[in-house]
DSSP file (Angstrom, degrees, kcal/mol; ACC not computed):
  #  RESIDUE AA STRUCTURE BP1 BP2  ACC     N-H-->O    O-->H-N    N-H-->O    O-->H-N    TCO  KAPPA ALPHA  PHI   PSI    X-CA   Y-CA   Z-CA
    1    1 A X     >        0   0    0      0, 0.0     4,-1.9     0, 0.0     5,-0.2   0.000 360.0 360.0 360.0 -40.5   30.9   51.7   20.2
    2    2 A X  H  >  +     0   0    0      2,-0.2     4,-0.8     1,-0.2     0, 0.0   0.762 360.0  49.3 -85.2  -1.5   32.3   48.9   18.1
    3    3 A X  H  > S+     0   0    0      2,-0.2     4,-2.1     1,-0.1    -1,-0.2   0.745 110.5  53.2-101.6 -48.3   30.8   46.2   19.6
    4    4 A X  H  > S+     0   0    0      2,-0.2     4,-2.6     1,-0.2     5,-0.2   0.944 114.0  53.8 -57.2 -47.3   27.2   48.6   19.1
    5    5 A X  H  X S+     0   0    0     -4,-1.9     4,-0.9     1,-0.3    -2,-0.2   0.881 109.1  44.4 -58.5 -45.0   28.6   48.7   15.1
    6    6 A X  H  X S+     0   0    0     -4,-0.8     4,-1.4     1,-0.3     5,-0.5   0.741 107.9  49.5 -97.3  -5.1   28.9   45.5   14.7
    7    7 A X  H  < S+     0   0    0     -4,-2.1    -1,-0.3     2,-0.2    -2,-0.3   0.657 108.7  56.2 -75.0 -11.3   26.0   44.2   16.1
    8    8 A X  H  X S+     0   0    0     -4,-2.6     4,-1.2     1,-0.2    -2,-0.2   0.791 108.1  55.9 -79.4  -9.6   24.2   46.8   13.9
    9    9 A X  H  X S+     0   0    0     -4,-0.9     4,-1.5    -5,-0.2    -2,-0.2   0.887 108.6  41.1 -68.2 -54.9   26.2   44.9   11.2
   10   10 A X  H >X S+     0   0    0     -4,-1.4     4,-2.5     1,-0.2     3,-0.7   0.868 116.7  47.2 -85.2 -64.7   24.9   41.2   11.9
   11   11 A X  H >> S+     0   0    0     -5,-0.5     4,-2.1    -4,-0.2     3,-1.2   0.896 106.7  55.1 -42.4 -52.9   21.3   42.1   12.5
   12   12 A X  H 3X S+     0   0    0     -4,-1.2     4,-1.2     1,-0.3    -1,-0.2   0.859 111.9  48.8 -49.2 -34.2   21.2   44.2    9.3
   13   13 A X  H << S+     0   0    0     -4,-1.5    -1,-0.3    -3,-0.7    -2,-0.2   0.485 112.9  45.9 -88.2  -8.8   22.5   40.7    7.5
   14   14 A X  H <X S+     0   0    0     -4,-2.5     4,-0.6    -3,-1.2    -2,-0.3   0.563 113.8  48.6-102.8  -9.6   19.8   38.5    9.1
   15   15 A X  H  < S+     0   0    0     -4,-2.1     3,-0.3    -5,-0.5    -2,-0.2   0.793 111.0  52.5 -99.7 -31.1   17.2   41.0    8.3
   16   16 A X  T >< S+     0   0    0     -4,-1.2     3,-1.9    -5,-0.3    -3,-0.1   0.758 105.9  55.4 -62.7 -48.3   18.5   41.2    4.7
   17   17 A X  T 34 S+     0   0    0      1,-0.3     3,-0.3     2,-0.1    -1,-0.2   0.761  98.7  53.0 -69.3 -19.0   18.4   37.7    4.2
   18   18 A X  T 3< S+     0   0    0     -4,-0.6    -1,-0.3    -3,-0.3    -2,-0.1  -0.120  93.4  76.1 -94.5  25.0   15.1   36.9    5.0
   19   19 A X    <   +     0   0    0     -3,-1.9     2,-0.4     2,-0.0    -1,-0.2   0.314  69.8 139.5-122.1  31.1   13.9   39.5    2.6
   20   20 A X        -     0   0    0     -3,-0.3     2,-1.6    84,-0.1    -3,-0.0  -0.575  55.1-124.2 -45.4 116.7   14.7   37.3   -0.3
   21   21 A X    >   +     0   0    0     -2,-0.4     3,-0.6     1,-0.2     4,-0.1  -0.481  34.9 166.3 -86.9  73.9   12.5   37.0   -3.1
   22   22 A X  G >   +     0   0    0     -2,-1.6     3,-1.2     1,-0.2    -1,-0.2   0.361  48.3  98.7 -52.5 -13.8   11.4   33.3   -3.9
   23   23 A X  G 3  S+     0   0    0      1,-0.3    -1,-0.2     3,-0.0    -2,-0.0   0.742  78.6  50.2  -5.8 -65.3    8.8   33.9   -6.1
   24   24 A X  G <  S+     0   0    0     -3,-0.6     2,-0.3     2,-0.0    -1,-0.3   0.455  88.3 114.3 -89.5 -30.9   10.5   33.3   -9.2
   25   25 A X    <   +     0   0    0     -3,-1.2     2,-0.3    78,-0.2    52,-0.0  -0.554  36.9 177.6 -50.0  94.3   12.0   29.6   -7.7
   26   26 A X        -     0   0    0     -2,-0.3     2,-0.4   132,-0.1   132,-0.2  -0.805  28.0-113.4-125.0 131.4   10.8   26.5   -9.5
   27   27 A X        -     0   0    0    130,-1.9    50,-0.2    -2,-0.3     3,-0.1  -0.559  20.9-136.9 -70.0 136.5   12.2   23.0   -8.4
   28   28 A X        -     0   0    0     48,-2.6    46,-0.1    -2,-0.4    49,-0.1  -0.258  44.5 -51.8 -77.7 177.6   14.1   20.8  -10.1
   29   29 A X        -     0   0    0      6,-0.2    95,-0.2     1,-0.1    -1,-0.2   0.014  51.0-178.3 -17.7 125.1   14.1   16.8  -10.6
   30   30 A X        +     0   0    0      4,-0.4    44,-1.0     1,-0.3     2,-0.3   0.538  59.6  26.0-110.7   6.2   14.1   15.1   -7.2
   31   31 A X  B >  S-A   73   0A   0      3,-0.3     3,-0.7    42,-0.2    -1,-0.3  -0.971  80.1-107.6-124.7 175.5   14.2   12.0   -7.9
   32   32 A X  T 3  S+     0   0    0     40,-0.9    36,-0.5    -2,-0.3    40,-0.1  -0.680 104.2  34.4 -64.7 126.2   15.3    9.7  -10.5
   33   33 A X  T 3  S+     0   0    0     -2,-0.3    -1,-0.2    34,-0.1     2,-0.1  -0.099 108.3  65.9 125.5 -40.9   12.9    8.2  -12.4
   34   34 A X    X   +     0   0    0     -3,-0.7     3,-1.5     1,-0.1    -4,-0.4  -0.421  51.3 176.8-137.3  75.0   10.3   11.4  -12.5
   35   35 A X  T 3  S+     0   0    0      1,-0.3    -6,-0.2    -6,-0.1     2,-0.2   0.792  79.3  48.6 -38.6 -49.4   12.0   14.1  -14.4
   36   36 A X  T 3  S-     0   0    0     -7,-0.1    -1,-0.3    -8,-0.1     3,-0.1  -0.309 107.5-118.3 -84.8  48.0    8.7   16.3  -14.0
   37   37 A X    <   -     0   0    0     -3,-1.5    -2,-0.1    -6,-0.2   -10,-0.1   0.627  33.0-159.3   6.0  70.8    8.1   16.0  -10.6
   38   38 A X        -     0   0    0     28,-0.2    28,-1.0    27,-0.1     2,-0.5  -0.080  15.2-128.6 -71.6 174.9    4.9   14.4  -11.0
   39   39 A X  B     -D   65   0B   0     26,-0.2    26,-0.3    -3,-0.1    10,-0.1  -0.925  25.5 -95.3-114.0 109.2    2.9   14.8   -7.6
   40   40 A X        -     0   0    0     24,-1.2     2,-0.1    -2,-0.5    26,-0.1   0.166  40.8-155.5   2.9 153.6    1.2   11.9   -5.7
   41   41 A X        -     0   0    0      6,-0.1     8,-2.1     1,-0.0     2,-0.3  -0.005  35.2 -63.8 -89.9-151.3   -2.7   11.4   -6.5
   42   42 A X        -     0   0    0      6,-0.3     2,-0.4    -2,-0.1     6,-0.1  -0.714  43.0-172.2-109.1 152.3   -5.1   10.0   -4.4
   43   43 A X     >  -     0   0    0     -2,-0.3     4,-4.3     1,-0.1    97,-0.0  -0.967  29.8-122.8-155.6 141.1   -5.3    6.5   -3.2
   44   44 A X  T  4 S+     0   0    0     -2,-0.4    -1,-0.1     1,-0.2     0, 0.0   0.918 110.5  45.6 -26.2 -60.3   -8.4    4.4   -1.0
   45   45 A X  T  4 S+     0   0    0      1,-0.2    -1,-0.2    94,-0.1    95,-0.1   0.993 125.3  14.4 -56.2 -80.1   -5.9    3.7    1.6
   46   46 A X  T  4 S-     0   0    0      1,-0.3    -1,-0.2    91,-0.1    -2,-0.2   0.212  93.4-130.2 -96.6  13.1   -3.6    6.8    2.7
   47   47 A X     <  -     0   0    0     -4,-4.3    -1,-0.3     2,-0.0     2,-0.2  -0.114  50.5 -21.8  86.7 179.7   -5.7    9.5    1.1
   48   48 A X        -     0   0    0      6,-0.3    -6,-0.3    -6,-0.1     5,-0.2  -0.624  35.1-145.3-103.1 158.3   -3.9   12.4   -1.4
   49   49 A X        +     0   0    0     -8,-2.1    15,-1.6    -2,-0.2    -9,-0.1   0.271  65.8 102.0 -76.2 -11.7   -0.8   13.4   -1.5
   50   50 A X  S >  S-     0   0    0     13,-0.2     3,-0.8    -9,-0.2     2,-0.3  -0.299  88.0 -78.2 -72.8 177.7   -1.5   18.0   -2.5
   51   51 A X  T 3  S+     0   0    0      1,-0.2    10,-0.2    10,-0.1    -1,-0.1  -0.481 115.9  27.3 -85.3 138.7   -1.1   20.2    0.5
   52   52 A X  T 3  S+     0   0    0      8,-2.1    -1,-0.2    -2,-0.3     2,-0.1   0.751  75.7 154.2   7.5  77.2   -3.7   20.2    2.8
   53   53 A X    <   -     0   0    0     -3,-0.8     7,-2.9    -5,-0.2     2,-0.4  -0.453  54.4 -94.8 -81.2 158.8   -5.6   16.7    2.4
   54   54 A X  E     -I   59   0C   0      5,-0.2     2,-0.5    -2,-0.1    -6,-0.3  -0.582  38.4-177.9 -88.5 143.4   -7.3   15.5    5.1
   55   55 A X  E >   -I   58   0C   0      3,-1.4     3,-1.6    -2,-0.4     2,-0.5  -0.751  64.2 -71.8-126.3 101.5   -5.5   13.3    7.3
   56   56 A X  T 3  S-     0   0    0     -2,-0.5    -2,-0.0     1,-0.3     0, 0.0  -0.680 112.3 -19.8  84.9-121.5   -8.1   12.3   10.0
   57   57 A X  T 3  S+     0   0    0     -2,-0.5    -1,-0.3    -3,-0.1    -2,-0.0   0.598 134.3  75.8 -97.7 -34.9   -8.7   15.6   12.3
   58   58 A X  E <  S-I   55   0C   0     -3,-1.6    -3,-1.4     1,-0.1     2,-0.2  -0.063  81.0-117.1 -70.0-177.8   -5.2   16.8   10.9
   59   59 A X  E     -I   54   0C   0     -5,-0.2     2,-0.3    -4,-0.0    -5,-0.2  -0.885  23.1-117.2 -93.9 149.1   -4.0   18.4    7.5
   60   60 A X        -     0   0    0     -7,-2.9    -8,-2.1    -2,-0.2     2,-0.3  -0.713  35.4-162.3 -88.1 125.0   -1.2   16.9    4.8
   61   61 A X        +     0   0    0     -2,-0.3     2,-0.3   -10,-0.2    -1,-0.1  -0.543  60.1  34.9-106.5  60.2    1.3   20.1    5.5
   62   62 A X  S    S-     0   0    0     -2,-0.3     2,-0.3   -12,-0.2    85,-0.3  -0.977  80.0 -95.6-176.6-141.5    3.0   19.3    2.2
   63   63 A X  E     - E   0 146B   0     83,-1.4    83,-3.5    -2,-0.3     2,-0.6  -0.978  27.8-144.5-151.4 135.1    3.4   18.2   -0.9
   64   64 A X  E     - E   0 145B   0    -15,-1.6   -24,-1.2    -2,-0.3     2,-0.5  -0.864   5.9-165.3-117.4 124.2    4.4   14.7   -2.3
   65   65 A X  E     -DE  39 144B   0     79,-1.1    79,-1.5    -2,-0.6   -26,-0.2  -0.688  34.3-113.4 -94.9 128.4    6.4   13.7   -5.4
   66   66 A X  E     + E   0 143B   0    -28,-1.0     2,-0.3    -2,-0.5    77,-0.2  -0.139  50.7 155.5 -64.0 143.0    6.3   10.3   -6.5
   67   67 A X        -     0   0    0     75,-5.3     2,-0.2    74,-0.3   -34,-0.1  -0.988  36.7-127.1-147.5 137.7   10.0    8.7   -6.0
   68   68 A X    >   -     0   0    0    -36,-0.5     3,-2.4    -2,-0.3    62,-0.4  -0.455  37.8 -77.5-103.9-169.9   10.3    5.0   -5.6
   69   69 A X  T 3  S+     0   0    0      1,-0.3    62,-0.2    -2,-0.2    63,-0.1  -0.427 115.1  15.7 -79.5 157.9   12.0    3.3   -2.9
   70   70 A X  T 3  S+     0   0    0     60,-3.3    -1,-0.3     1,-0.2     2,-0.3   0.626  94.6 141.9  52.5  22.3   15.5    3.3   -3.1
   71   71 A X    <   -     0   0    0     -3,-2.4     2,-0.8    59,-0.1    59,-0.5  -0.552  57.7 -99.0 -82.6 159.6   15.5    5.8   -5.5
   72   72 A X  E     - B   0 129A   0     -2,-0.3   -40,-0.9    57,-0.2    57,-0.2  -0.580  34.5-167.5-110.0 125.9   18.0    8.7   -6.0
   73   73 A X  E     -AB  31 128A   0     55,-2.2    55,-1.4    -2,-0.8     2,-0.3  -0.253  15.0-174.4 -82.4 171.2   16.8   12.2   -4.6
   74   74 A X        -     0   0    0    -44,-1.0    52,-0.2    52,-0.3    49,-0.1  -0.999  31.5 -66.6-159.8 164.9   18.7   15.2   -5.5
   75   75 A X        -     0   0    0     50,-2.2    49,-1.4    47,-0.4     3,-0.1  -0.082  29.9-158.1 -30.8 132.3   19.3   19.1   -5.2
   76   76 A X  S    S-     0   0    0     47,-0.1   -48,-2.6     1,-0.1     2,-0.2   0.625  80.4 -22.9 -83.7 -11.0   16.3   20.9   -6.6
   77   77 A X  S    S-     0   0    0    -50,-0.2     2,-0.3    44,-0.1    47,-0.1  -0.706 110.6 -43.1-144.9-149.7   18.8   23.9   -7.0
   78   78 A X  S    S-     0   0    0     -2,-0.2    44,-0.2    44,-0.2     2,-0.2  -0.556  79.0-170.5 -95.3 146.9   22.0   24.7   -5.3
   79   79 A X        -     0   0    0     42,-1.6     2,-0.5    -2,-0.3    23,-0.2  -0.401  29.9-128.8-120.1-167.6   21.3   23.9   -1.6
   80   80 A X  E     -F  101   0B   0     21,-0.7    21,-1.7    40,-0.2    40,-0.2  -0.921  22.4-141.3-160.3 109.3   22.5   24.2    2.3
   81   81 A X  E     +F  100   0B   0     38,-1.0    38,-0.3    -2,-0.5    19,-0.2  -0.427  26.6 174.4 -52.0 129.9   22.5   20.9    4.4
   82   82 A X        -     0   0    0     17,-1.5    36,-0.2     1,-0.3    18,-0.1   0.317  46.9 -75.9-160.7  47.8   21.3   22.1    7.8
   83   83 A X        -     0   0    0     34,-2.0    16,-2.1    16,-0.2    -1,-0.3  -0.116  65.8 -41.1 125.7 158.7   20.9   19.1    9.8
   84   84 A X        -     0   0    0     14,-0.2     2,-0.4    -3,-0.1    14,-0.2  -0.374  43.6-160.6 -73.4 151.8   18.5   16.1   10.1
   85   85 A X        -     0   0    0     24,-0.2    27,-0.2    14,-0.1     2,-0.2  -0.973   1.9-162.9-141.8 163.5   14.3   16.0   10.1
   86   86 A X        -     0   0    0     -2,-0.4    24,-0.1    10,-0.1     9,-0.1  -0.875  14.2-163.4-134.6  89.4   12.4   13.8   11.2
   87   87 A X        +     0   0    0     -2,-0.2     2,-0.3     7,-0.1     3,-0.1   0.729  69.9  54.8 -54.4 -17.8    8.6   13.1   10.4
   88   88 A X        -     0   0    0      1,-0.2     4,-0.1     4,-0.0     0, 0.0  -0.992  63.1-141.8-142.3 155.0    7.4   10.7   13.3
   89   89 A X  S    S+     0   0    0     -2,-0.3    -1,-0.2     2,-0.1     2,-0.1   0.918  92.4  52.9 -86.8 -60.9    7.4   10.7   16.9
   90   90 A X  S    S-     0   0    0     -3,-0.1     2,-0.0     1,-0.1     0, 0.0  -0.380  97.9-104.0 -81.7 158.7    8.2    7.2   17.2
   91   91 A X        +     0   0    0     -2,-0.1     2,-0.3     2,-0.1    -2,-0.1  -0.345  51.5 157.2 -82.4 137.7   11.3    5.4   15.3
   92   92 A X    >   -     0   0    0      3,-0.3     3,-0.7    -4,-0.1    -4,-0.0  -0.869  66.8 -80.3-145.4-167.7    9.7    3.1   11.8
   93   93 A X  T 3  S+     0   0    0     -2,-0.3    39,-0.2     1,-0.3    42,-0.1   0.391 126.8  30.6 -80.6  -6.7   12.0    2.1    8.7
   94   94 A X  T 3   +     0   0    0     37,-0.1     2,-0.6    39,-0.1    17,-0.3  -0.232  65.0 125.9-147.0  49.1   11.6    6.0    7.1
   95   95 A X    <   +     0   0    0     -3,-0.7    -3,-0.3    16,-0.1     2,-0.3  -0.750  53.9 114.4 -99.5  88.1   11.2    8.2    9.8
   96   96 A X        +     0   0    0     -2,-0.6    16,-2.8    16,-0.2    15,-0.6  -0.974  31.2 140.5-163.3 136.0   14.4   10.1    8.0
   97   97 A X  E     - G   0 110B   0     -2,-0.3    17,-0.4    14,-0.2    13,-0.2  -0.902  33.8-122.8-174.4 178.5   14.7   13.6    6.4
   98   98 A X  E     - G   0 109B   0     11,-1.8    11,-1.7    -2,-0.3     2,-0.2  -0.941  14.8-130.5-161.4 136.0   16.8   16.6    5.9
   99   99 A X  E     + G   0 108B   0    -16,-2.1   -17,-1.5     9,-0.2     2,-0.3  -0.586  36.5 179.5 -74.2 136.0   16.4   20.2    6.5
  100  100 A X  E     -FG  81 107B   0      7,-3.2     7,-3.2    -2,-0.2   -19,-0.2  -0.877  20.7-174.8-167.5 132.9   17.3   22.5    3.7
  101  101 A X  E     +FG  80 106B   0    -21,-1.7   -21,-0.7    -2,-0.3     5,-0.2  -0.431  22.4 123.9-102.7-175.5   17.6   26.0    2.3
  102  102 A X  E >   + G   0 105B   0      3,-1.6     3,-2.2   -23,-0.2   -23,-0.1  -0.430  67.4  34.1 117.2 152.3   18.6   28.0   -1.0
  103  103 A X  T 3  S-     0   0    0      1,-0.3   -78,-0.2    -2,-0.2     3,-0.1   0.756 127.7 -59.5  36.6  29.7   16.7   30.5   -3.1
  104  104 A X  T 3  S+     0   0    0      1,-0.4    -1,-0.3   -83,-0.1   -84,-0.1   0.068 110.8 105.3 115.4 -33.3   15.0   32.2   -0.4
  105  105 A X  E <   -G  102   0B   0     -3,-2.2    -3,-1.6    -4,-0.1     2,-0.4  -0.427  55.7-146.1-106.4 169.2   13.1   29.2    0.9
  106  106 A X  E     +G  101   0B   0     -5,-0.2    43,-2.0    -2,-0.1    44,-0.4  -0.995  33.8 161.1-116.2 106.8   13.3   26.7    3.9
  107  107 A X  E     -GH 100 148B   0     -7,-3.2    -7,-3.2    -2,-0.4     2,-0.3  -0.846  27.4-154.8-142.6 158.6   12.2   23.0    3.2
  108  108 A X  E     -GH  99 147B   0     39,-4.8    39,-1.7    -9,-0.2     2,-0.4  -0.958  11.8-146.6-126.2 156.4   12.4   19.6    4.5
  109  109 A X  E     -GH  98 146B   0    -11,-1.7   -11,-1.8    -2,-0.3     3,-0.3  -0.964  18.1-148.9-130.7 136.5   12.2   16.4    2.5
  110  110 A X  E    S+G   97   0B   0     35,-1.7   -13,-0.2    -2,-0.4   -15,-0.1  -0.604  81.1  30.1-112.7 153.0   10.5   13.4    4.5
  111  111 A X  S    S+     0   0    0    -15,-0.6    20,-4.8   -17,-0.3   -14,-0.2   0.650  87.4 140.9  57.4  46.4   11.5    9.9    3.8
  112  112 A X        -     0   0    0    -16,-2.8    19,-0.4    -3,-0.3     2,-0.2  -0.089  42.7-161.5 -94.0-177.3   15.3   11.0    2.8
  113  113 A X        -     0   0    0     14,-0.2    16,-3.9    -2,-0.1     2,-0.4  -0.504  30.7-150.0-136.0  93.7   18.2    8.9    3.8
  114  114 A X  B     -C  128   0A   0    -17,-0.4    14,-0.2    -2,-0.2   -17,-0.1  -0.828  19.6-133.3 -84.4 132.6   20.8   12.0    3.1
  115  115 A X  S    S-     0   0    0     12,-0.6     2,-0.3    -2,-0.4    13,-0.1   0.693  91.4 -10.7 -34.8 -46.8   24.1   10.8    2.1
  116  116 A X        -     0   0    0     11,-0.5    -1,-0.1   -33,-0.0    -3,-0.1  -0.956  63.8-136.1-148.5 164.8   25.2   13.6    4.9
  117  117 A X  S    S+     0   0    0     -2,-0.3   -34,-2.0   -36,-0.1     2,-0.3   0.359  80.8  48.3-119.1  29.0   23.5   16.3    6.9
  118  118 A X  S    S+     0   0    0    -36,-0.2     2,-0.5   -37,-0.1   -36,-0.1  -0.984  84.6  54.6-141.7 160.4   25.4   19.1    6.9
  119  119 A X  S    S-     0   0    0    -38,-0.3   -38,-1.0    -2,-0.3     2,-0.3  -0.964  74.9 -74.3 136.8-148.5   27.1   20.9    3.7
  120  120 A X        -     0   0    0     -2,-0.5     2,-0.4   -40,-0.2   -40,-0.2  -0.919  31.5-159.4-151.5 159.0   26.0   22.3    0.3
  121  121 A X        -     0   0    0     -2,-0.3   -42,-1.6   -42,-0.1     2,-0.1  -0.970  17.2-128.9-126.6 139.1   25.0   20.8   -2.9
  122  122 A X    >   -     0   0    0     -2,-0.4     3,-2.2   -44,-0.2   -47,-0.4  -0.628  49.4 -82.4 -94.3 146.9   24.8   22.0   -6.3
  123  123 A X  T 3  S+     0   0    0      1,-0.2   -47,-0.1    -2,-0.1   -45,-0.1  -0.249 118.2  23.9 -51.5 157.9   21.4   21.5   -8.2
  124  124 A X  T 3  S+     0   0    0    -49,-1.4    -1,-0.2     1,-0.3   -48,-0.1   0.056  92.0 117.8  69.6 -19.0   21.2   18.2   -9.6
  125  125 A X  S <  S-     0   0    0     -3,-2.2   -50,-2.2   -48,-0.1     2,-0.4  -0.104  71.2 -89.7 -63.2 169.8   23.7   16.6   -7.2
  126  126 A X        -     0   0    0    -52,-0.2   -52,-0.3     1,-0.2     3,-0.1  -0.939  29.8-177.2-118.1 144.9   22.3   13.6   -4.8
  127  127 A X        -     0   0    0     -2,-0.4   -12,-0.6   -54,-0.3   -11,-0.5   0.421  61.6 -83.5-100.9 -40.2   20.9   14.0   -1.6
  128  128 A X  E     -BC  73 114A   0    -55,-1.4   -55,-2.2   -14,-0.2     2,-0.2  -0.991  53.1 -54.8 140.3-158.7   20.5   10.7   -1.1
  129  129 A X  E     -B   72   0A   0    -16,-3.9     2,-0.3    -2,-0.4   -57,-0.2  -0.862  48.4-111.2-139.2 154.5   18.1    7.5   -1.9
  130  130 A X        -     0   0    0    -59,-0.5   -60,-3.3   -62,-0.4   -18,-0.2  -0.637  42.7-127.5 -98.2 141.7   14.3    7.3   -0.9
  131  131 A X        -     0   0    0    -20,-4.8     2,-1.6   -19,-0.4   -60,-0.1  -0.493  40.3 -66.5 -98.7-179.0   13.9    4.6    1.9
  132  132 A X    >>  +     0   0    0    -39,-0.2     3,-1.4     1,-0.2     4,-0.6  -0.206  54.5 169.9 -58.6  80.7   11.8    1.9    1.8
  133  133 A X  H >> S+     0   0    0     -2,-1.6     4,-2.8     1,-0.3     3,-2.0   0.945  75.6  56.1 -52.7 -58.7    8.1    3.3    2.0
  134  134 A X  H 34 S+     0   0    0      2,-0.2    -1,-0.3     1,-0.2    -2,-0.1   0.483  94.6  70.0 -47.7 -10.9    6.1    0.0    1.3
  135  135 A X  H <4 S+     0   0    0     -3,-1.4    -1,-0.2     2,-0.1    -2,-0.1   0.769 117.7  21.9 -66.1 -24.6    7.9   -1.6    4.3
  136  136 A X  H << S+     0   0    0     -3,-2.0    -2,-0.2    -4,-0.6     2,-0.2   0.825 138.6  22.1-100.5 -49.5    5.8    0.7    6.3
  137  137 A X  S >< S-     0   0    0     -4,-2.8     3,-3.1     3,-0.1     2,-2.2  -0.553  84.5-149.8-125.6  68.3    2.4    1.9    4.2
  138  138 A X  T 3  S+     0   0    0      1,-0.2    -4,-0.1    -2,-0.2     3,-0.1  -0.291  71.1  19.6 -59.6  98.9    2.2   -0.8    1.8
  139  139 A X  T 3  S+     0   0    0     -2,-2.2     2,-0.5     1,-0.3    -1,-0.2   0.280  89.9 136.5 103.0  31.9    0.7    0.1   -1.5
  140  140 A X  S <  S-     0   0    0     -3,-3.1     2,-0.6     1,-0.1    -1,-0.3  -0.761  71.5 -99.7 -22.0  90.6    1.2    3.4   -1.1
  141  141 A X        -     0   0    0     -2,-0.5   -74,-0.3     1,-0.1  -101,-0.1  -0.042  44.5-130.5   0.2  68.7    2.5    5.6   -3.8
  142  142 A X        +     0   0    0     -2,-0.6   -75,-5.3   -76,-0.1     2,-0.3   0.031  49.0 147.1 -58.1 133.8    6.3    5.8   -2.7
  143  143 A X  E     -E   66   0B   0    -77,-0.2     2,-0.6    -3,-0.1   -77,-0.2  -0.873  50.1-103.1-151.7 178.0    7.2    9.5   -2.7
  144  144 A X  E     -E   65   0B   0    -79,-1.5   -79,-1.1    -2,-0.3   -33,-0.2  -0.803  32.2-133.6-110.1 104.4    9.2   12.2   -1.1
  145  145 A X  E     -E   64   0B   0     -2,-0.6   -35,-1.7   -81,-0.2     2,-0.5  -0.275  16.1-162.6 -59.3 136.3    7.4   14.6    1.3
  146  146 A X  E     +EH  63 109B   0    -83,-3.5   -83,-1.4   -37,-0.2     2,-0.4  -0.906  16.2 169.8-124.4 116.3    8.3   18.0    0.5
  147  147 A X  E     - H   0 108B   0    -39,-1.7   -39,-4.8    -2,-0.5     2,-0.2  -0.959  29.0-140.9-110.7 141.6    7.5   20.8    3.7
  148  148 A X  E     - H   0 107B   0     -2,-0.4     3,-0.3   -41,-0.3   -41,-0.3  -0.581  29.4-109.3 -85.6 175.3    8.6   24.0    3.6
  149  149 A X  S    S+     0   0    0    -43,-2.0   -42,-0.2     1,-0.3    -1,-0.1   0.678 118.2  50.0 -64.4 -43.2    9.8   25.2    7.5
  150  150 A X  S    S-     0   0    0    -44,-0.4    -1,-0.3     2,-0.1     3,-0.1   0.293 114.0-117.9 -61.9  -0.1    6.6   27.7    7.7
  151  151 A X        +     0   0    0     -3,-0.3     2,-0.4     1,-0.2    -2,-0.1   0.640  63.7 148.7  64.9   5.7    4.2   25.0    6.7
  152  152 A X        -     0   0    0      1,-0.1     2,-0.4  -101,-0.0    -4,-0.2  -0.771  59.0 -82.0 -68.7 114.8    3.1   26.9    3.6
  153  153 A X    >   -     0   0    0     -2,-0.4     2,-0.8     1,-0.1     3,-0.7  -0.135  37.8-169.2  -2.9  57.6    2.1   25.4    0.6
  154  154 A X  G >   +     0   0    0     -2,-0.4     3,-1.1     1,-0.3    -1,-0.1   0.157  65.2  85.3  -5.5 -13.3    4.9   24.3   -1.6
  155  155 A X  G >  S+     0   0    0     -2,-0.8     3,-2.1     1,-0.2    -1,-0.3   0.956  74.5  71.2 -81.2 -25.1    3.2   23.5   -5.0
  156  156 A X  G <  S+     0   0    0     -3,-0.7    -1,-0.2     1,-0.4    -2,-0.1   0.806  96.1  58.4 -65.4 -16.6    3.3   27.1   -6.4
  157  157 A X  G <         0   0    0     -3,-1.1  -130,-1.9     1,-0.2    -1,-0.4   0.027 360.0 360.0-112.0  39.3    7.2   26.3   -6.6
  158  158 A X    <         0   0    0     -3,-2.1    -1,-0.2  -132,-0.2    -2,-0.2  -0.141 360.0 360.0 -50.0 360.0    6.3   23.0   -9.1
């Protein structure tokens, strides 16, 4: 019977949690440099930066804010480290990221070098530095991808 209690306990607190209301969430700064988190354009080469540009036969499943290389990202509110992501199958000079939650949502930021991967961070604290993009897609916009964990649009929280 207690064992039945407290599993009605744990489920009731994962079911609770996901029913968090993000709406209302707007991001802050992530990097230094672009206070209003301006968003990638378009460019000849590599195509737009909004949530779902074409890339080829695929779709862009996120949304990019311009950050220049070696620049320093930070919290967009208060956050939860939860572990490295990774954007490409195969190893390049930014295939680097971090998984991350707060205020309801589930996000990763592509082309991270986090400081750590596991913890928590207060908005406005740093995450870490944007790694070299032009080593890889040279004249590129250097930027940070930001997907959320469902693949769902991310600009409504710009």
């Amino acid at each position: 019977m207690r064992l039945y209690i407290l599993f009605s306990f744990l489920l009731l607190a994962v079911i609770c949690s996901s029913c968090v209301d993000a709406s209302g969430v707007t991001f802050g700064p992530l990097c230094s440099g672009n206070a209003s988190n301006r968003k990638r354009g378009c460019d000849t080469k590599y195509g737009c930066g909004n949530y779902g540009a074409g890339r080829g036969n695929r779709k862009h499943m996120g949304l990019d804010i311009e950050c220049a290389d070696g620049a320093t990202v930070y919290a967009p509110f208060d956050v939860k480290l939860n572990g490295k992501a990774v954007p490409y199958k195969n190893n390049n000079a930014i295939n680097d990221g971090i998984n991350l939650s707060g205020e309801g949502l589930c996000f990763k930021l592509f082309y991270v070098k986090p400081d750590r991967y596991t913890g928590t961070l207060k908005k406005g604290q740093k995450i870490g530095s944007l790694l070299p993009m032009q080593s890889v897609y040279p004249g590129i916009p250097s930027h940070v991808h930001v997907q959320m964990c469902d693949k769902s649009d991310p600009t409504k929280y710009f």
